[in-house]
C-alpha positions in Angstrom: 18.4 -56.5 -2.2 16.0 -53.7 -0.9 13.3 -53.1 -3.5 11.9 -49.2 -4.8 10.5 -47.1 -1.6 7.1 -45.4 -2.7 6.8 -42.3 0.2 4.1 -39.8 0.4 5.3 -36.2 1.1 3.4 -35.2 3.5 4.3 -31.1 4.2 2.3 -29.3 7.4 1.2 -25.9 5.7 2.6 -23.0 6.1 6.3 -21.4 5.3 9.2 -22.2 8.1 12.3 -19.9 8.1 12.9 -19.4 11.5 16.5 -21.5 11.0 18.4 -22.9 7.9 16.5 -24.8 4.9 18.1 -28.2 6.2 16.5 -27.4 9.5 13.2 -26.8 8.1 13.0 -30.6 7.3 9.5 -31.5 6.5 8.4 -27.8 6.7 8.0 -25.5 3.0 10.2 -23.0 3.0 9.9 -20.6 0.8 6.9 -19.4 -1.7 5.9 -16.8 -3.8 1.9 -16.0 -4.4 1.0 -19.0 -3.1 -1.8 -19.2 -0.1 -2.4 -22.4 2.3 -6.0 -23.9 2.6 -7.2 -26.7 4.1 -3.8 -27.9 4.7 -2.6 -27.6 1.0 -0.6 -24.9 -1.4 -2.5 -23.8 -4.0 -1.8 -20.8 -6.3 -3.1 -17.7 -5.1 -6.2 -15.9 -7.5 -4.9 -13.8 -10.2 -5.4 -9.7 -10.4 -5.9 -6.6 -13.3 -5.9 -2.9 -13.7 -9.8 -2.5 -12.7 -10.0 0.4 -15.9 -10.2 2.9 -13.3 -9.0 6.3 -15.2 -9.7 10.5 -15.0 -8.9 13.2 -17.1 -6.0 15.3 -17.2 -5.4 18.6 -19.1 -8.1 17.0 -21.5 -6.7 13.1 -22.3 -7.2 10.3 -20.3 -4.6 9.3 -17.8 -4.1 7.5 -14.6 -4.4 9.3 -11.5 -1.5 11.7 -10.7 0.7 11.0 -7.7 1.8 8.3 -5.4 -1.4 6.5 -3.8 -1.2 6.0 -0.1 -5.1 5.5 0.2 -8.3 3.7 -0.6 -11.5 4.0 0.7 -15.5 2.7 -0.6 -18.2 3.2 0.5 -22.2 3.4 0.0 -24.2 6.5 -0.4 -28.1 6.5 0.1 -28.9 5.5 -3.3 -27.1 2.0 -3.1 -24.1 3.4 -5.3 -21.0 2.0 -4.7 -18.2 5.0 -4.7 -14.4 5.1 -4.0 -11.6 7.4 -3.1 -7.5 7.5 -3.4 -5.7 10.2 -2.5 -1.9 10.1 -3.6 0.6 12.6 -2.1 -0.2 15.1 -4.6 -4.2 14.7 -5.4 -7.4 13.3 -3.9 -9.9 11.4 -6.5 -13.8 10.1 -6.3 -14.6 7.1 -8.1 -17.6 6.3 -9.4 -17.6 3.2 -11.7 -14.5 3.2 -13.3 -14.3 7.1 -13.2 -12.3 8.9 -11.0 -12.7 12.7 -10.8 -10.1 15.1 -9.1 -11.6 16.4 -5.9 -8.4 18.1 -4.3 -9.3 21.0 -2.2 -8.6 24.4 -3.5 -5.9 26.4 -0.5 -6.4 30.0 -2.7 -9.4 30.8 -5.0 -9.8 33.3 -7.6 -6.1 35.0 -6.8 -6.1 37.5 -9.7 -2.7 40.1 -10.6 -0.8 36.9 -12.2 1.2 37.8 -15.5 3.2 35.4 -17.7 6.4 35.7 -19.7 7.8 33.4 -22.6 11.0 33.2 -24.2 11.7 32.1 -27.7 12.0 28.6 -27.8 11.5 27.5 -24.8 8.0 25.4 -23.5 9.0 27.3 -20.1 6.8 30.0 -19.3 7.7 32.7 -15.9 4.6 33.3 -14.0 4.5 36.2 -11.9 2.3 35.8 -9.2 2.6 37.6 -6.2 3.4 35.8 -2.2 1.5 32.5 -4.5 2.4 30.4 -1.0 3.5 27.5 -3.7 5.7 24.6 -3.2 7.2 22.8 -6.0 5.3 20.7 -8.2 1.9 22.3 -7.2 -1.0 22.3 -9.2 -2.9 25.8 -10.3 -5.6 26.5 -12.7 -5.7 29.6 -14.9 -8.5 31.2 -16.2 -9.5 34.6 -18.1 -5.6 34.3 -19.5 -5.2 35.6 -23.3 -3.0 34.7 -26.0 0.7 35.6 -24.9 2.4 35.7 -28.7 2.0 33.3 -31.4 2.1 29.7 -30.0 1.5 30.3 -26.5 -2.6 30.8 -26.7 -5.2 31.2 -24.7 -6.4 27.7 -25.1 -2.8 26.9 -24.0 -2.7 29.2 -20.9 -6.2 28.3 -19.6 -6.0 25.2 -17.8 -4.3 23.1 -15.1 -0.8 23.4 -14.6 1.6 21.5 -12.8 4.6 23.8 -11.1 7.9 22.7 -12.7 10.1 24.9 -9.7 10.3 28.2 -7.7 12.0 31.0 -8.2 11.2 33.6 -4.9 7.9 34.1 -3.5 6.0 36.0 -6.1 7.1 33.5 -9.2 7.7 30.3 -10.4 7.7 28.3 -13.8 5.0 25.5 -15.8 6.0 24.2 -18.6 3.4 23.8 -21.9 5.2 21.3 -23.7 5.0 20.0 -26.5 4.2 23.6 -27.3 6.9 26.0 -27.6 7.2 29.8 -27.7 8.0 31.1 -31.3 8.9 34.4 -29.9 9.4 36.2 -26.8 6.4 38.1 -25.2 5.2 38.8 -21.8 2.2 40.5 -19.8 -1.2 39.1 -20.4 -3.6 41.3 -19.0 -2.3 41.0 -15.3 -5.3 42.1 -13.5 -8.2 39.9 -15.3 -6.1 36.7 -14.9 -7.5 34.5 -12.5 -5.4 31.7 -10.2 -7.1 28.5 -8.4 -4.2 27.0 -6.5 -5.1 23.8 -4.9 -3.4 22.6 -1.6 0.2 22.2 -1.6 1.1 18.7 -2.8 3.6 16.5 -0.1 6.3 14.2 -0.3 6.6 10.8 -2.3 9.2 9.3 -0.1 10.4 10.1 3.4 13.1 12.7 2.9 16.3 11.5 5.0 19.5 13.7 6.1 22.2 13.7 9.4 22.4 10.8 12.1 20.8 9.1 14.7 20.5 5.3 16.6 20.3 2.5 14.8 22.3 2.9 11.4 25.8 0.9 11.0 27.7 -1.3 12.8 29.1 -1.8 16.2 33.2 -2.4 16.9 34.0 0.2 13.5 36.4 2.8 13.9 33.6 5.1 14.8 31.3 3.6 16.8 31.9 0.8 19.8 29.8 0.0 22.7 27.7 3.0 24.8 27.8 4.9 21.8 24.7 5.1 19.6 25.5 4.5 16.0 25.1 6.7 13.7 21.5 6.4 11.7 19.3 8.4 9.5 16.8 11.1 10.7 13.3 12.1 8.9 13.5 15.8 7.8 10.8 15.5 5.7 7.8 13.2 5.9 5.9 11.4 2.9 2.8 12.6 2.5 -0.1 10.8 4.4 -3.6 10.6 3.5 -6.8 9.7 5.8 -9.9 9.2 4.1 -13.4 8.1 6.1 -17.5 8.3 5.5 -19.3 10.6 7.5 -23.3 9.2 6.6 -23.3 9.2 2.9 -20.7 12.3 2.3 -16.7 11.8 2.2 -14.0 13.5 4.8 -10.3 13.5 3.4 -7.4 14.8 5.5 -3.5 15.1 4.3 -1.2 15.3 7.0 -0.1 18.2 8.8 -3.3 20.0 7.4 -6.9 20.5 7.9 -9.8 18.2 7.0 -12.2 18.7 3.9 -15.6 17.6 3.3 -17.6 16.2 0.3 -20.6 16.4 -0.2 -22.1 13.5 -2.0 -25.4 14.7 -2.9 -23.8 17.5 -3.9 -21.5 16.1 -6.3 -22.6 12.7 -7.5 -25.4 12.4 -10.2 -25.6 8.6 -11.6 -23.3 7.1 -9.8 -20.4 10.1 -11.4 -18.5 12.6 -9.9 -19.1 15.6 -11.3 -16.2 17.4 -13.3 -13.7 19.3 -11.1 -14.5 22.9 -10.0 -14.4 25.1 -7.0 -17.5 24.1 -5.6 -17.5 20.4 -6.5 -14.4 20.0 -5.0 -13.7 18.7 -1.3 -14.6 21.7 1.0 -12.7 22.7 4.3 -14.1 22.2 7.4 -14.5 25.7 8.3 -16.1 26.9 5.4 -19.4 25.5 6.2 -22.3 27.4 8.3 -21.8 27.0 11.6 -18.5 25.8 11.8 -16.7 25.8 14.7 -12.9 25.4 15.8 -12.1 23.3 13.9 -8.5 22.1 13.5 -6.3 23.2 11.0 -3.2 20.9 11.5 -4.3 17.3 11.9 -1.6 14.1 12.1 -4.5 11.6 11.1 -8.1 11.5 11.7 -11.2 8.8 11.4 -15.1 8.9 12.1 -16.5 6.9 15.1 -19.7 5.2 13.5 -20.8 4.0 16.9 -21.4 7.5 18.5 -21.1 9.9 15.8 -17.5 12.0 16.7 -15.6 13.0 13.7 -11.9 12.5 16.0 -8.4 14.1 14.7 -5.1 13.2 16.2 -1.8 14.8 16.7 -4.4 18.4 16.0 -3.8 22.2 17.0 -5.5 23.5 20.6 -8.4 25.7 20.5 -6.9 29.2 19.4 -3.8 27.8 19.2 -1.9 27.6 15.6 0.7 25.1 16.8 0.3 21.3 16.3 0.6 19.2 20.0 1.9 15.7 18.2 -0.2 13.8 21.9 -3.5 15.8 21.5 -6.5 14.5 20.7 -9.7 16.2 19.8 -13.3 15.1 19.0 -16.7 16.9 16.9 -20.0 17.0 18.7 -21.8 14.1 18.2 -23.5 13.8 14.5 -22.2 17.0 14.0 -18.6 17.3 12.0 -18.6 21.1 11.6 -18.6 21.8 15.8 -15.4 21.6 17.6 -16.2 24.1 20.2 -16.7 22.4 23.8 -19.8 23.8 25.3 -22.5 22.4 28.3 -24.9 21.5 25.5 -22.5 19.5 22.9 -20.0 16.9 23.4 -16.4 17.8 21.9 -13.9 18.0 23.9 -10.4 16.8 23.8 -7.6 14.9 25.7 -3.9 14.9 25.8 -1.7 11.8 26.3 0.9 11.9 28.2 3.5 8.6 27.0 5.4 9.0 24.2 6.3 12.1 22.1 3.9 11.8 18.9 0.8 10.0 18.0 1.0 6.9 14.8 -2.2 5.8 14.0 -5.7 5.0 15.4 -8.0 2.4 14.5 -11.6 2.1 15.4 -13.2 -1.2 16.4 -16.9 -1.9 17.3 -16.6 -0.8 21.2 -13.6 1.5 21.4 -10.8 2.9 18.8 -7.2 2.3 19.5 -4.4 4.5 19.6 -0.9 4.0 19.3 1.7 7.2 19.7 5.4 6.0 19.4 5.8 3.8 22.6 2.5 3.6 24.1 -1.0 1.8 23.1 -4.5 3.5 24.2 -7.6 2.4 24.4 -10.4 5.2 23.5 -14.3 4.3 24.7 -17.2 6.6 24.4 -18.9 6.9 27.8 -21.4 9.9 27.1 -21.3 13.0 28.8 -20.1 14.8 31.0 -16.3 13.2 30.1 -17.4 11.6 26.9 -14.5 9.9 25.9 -12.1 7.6 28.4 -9.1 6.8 27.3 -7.0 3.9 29.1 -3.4 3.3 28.9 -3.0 -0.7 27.3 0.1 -1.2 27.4 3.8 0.7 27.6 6.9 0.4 25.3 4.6 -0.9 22.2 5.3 0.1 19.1 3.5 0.4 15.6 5.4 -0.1 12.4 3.6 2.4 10.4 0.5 4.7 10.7 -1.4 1.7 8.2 0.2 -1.0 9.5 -3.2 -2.5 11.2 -6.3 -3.5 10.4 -9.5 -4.7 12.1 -10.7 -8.1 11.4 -13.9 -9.3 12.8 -12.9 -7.3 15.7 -9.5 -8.4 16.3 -6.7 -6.1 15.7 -4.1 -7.1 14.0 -0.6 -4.7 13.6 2.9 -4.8 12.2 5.6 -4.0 15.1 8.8 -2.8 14.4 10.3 -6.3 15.5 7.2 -8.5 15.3 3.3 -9.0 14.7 0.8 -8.5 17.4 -3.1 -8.9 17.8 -5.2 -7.1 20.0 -8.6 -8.2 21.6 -8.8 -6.8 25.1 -5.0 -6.9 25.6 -1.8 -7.2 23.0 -0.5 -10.3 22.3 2.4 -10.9 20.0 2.0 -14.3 17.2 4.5 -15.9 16.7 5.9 -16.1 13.7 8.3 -18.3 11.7 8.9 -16.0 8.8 9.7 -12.9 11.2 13.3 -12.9 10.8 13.0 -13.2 7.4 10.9 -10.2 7.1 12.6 -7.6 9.3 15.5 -8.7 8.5 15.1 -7.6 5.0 12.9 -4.2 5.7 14.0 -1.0 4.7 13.5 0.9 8.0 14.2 4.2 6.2 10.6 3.5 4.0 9.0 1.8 6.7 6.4 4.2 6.9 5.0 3.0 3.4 4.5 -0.3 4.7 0.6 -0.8 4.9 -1.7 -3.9 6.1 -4.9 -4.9 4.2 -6.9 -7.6 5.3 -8.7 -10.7 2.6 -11.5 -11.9 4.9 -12.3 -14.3 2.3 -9.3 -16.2 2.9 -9.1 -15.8 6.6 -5.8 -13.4 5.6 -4.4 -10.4 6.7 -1.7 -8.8 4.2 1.5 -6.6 5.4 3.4 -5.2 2.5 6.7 -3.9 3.1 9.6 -2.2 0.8 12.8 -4.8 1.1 16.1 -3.2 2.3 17.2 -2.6 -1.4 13.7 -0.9 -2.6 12.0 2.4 -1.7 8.8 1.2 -2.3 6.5 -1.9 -1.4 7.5 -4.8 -3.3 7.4 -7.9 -0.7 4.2 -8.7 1.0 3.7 -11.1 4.6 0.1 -13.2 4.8 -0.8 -14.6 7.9 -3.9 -17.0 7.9 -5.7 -16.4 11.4 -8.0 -19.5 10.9 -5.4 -21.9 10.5 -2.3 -20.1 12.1 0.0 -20.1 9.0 2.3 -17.7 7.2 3.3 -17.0 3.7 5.5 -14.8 2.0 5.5 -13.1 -1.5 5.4 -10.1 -4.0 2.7 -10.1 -6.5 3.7 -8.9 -10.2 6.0 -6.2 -7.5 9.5 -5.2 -8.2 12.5 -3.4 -6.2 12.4 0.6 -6.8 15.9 1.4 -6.4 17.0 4.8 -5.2 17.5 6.0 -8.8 13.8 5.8 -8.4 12.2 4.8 -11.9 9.4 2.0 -11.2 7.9 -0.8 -13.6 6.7 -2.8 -10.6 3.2 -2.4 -10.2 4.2 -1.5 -6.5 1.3 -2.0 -4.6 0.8 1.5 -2.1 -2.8 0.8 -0.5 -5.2 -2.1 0.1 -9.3 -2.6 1.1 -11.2 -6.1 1.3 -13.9 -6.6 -0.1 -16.7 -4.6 1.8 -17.8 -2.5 -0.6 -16.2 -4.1 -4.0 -16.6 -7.8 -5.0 -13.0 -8.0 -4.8 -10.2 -7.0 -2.6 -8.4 -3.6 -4.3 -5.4 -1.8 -4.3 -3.4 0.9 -5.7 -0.7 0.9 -7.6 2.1 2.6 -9.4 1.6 2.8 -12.6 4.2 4.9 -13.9 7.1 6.7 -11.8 10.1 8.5 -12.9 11.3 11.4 -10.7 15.0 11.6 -12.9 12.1 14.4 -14.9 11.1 17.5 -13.7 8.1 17.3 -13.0 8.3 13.5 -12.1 6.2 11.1 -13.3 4.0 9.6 -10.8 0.9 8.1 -11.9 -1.3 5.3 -9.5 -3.5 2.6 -11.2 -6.0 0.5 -8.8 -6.1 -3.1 -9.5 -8.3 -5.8 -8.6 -7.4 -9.3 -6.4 -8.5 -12.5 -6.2 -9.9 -12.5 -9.9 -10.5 -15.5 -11.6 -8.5 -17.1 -14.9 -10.8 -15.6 -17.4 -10.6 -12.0 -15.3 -7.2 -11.3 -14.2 -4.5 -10.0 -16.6 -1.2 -9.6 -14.2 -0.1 -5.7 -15.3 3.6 -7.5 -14.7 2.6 -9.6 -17.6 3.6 -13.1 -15.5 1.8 -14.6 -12.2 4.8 -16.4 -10.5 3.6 -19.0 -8.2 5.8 -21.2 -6.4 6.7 -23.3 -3.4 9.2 -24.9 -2.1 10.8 -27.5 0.8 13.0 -27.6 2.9 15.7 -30.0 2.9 13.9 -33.7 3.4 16.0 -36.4 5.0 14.3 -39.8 3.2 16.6 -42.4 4.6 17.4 -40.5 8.4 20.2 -38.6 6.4 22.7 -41.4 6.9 22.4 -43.0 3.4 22.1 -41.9 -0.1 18.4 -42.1 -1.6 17.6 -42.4 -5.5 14.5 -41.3 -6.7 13.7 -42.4 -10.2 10.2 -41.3 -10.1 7.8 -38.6 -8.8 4.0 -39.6 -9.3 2.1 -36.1 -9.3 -1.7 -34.9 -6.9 -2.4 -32.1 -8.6 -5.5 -30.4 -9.8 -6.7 -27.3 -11.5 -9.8 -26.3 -10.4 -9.9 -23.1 -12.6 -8.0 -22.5 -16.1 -8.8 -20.0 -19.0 -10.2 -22.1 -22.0 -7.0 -20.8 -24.2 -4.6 -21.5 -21.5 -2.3 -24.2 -21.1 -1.8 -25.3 -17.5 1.4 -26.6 -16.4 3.3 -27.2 -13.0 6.3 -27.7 -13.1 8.2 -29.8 -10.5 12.0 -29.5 -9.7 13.8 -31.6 -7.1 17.2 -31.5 -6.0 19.8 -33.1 -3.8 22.2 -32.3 -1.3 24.8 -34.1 0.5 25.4 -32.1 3.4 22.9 -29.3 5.3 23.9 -26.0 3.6 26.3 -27.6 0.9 25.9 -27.5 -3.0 23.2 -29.1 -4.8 24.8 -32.7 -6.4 21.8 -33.4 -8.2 18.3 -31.8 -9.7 16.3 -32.2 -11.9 12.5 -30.9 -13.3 9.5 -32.2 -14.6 6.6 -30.1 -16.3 3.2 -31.3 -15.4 0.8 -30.8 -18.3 -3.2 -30.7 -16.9 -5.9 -31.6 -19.6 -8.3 -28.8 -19.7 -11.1 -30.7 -19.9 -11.4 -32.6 -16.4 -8.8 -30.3 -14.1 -6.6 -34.2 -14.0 -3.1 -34.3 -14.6 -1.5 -35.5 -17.5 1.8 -36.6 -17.6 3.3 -36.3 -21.0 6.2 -38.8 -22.4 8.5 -39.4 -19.3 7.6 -36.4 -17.7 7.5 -37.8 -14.4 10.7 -39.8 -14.7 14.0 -38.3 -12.4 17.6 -39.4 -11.2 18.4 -37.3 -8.0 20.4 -38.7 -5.8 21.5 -37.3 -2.3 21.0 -37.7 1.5 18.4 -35.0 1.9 16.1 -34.0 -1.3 14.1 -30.8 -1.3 11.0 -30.4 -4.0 9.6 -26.7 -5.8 6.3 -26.4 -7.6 5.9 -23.4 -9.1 4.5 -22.1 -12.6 5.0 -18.3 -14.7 1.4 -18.2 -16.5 -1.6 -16.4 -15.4 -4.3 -18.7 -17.3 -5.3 -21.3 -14.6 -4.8 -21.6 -10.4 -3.5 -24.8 -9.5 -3.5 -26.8 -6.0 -1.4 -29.4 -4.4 -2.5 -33.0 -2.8 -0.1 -35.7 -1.9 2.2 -36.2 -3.9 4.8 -39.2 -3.8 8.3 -40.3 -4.7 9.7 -43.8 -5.7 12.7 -44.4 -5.0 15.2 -46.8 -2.8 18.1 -46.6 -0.6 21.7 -45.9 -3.0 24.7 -46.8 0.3 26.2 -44.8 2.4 28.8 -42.9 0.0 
């Protein structure tokens, strides 16, 4: 008689799904917040809301819009300061207080009458050629009471547009307020209108056809024909942000770039309350300015040599954008664009491709990608300053923040696969690839952002899935140790309906300048109101137990095998036991940490599971050693193959794996 077979399972790290979970045999196959290190799964470190909050019409709130940026940096007096722009507003963050900074497009405008109707919380503001889109933000001042309920007080602050009506009116809404009776006028002439710059899109706007959508061999579409496929008609709104010295430079796409000046603006480590002149200032308002552009794609600062560079920018007296044209400051100077025999801007067009993605700058050159070409862009000095050298052809870049520079390397998010870059592109293989692309929503690719965790030796690309509009799946890749992971935070689906209550993550920054990693959020979005609700939070990673408190409310962890063959496949195994290696090396003292372990049992590859079972493995607090309760360890799974999960729901302690082993003993063939 053959006696009980104690085994160790013994998993390489990392996540396998290049093939099917029987094929994955003595691989783990799937996972969820879970990070490899030293060889081992362990739990990845929990996150919070960092507290970060501004003010809106006078009560706290979170910061309005969709965030698609983060940026920190230092200022000469050692404080630490931050930035998110969302696709309606800019912010600066000092401490936990963010204060609006968005750029003012008309100041002052006066003529501007309004006109309420009984009942209604909509007010008609007359305002002539305004230049407003829907959903802008103006300020009123000087404004006097307009009949009974509708005040001054009421009048005589930010507004958000509700809609349009022609070019000289529109509609805000002062709810909860509503008009008693029906009055209009208000002093036309002394009313005074700040309009800041018009907000941009949450969401790429899709309409019509195009390659790649549906399938081949349907009644419409066979082979030589493209199939028909969604087109961008309107772009999300993309922010750049970047430190020039101490001060801050902010761009949106498609318009010009602003300045802040920090001494300016910052007393105590606090932005000052918004006004005209604390806001962010265009370019060309400042004393001896200089052609500078007024449509810009994207934009960075070259801290090597001083350039302030824009990308995809409008020609010198030109007031049409040239998607391949690239233009450069003088050196230390950001306000002089005007190439002369004593300065250095200048500018250079590229010739493959038809629009220019994103740029990144590195320590000896900045790399650019348009939409099937990779450039490399080196200062030389004068008299050509810049040289720009084609890298490679037929290259392509997920998303405009779809890389990020680690030690040097560059590491980037294809539209078929990841790549690094160190002197020449090279693609890494991955074993989670299929899974990823095949489950990306092309349509919101351009969300898709990566964020590096030097820490951890991890770079981060979050993606939306193919049934979600925003980001709610992230990939990991571990450069040190050449391994992949998959996940999605406390991050759910946004479906098209588009009400969120994911905690979608929008924007990511290691941790240079804060002690953690960071990234925005959504807080809050409903867009089936009018105005929508869009409200970003920024959260902080890697947090300990006794720091983190998941906004999702749970911190699901788990990981899992592929399908193990303990006896070669041929006969039956029984396992009757699994002895636990497991530790906690961190816990919060009110917490109570448990693992639990499920293991199941298959017949065949791919066929249903015959057997499972699950264990909960309780850890003392006191020690960080296991402690198996009752017969918590005890099983009866039987099959030819066996595959094994760990995983846990609570955010109170970080577990991580060892060796852990079965006993059990060959069952016959049938």
């Amino acid at each position: 008689m053959v006696g009980p077979l104690i085994k160790k399972i013994s998993i390489p790290p990392g996540i396998n799904r290049d093939s099917t979970q029987y094929a994955s045999d003595g691989s783990w196959y799937d996972s969820n917040n879970v990070r490899f290190r030293g060889g081992y799964a362990e739990s990845i470190g929990g996150w919070a809301d960092s507290g970060t909050k501004t003010t809106y019409q006078g009560s706290e709130s979170f910061m309005l819009g969709v965030a698609r940026g983060l940026f920190s940096w230092t200022d000469y007096s050692s404080n630490r300061l931050g930035c998110v722009g969302t696709n309606w507003k800019f912010y600066a963050i000092g401490g936990i207080t963010a204060k609006d900074i968005t750029p003012i497009r008309s100041a002052g405008a006066t003529g501007v009458t309004f006109a309420a109707s009984n009942g209604s919380s909509d007010i008609t503001v007359t305002h002539n050629t305004h230049g407003a889109v829907q959903y802008d933000f103006v300020t009123y001042s000087a404004a006097v009471t307009l009949g009974d309920n509708i005040t001054a007080a009421v009048l005589n602050k930010e507004h958000q547009i509700v809609s349009i009506t022609n070019d000289n009116s529109y509609f805000i809404n002062v709810s909860p307020v509503a008009a008693t009776v029906s009055d209009s006028g208000n002093g036309g002439s002394s009313v005074a209108a700040d309009d800041q710059v018009n907000v941009g899109q949450a969401d790429q706007v899709l309409f019509g056809g195009g390659w790649g959508e549906g399938f081949w061999n349907t009644p419409l579409v066979s082979w030589d024909y493209a199939s028909p496929g969604s087109v961008v008609t309107d772009e999300m709104r993309r922010v750049y942000i970047d430190n020039y010295n101490e001060d801050l430079m902010i761009c949106n796409r498609g318009g010009p770039i602003y300045y802040y000046d920090v001494s300016q603006n910052i007393l105590n480590n606090t932005p000052k309350d918004p006004t005209n002149d604390t806001r962010a200032q265009v370019l060309s308002s400042f004393t001896g300015s200089s052609d500078t552009p007024t449509i810009v794609d994207s934009f960075l600062v070259s801290e090597r040599d001083g350039h302030v560079i824009a990308f995809g920018c409008n020609d010198i007296d030109s007031a049409t954008q040239n998607n391949l044209l690239v233009r450069w400051s003088d050196q230390d100077n950001p306000f002089d664009w005007t190439p002369t025999s004593t300065n250095t801007a200048g500018g250079q067009m590229l010739r493959i491709g038809s629009r220019i993605i994103g740029a990144v700058s590195t320590k000896s050159e900045i790399l650019i990608w348009t939409n099937s070409a990779l450039y490399s862009m080196r200062f030389i000095g004068p008299p050509d300053v810049f040289s720009f050298n084609l890298i490679s052809s037929n290259v392509n870049i997920l998303s405009a923040m779809s890389a990020a520079n680690v030690a040097n390397v560059i590491y980037y998010m294809g539209e078929e696969g990841f790549y690094a870059y160190s002197g020449s592109v090279r693609p890494i293989p991955s074993p989670v690839a299929k899974l990823v692309f095949d489950d990306l929503n092309t349509n919101q690719a351009a969300k898709s952002f990566a964020g590096s965790n030097s820490s951890f030796d991890e770079i981060y690309w979050v993606y939306p899935s193919k049934d979600s509009v925003e980001c709610d799946r992230y990939v990991c890749f571990n450069y040190a140790q050449n391994t992949w992971y998959v996940g999605d935070f406390d991050m759910s689906k946004v479906s098209s309906a588009a009400v969120a209550t994911g905690n979608n993550r929008t924007s990511w920054e290691d941790a240079n300048v804060r002690l953690f990693p960071s990234s925005t959020y959504i807080q809050e979005l409903d867009k089936t109101s009018s105005p929508p609700t869009l409200k970003s939070g920024l959260a902080l990673h890697e947090l300990t137990p006794d720091e983190s408190s998941v906004m999702g409310g749970t911190k699901e962890c788990y990981v899992e095998s592929g399908d193990i063959d303990i006896s070669d496949g041929n006969s039956f195994t029984f396992v009757s036991r699994f002895i636990p290696d497991l530790m906690v090396p961190e816990y919060r003292e009110n917490s109570n940490p448990r693992v639990t372990f499920s293991i199941t049992g298959k017949d065949f590859p791919g066929g249903t599971v015959t057997t499972s079972t699950s264990s909960n493995i309780d850890v003392t607090n006191e020690d960080g050693s296991f402690t198996p309760t009752g017969n918590s360890t005890a099983t009866r799974v039987r099959g030819r193959s066996l595959a094994m999960k760990f995983s846990s729901t609570e955010e109170g302690f970080n577990w991580r794996l060892g060796e852990s082993r079965i006993d059990g003993r060959p069952d016959g063939g049938r």
